[in-house]
C-alpha positions in Angstrom: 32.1 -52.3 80.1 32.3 -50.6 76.7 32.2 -53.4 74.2 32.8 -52.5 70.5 32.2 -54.4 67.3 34.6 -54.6 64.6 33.4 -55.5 60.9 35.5 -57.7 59.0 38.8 -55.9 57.5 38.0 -52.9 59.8 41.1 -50.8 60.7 42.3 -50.6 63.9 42.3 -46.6 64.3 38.6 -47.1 63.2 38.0 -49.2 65.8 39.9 -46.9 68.4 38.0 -44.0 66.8 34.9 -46.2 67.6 35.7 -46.5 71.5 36.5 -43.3 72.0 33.7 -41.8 70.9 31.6 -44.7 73.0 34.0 -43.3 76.1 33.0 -40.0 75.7 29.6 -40.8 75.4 29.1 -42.8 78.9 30.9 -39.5 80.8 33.1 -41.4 82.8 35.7 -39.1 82.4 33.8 -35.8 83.5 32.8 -37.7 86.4 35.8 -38.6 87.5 37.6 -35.2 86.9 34.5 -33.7 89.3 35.0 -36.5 92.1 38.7 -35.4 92.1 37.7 -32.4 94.5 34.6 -31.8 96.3 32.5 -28.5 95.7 29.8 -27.7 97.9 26.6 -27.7 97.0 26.2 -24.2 97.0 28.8 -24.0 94.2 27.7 -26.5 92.2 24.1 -24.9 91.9 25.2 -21.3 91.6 27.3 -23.1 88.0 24.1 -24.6 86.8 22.1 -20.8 87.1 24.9 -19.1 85.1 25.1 -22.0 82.6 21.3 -21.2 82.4 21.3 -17.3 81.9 24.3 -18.0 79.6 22.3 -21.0 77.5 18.8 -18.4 77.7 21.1 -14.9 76.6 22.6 -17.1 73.5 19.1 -18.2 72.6 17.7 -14.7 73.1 20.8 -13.1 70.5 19.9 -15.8 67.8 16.1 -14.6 68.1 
């Protein structure tokens, strides 16, 4: 459970601003989008290699 603390005379958008970031943070919605449909394994490592060559040619341009 996400529990956030609001200071005294704290707005309430600050607050929501607050939570969301805390939301984003624990990655419960990216999990739940990827449980929505199944990818094989396969698939799943064959998008972590070309996230890697991307991630390795971007550090190799800034170089």
């Amino acid at each position: 459970m996400i529990i956030v603390q609001v200071k005294e005379g704290e707005t309430i958008e600050r607050a929501l601003k607050k939570f969301k970031r805390k939301f984003e943070k624990t990655g419960i919605v990216k999990e739940l989008r990827s449980r929505q449909a199944f990818q094989k394994p396969s698939v799943t490592n064959r998008k972590k290699m070309m996230k890697a060559i991307y991630v390795q040619q971007l550090r190799a341009t800034e170089e």
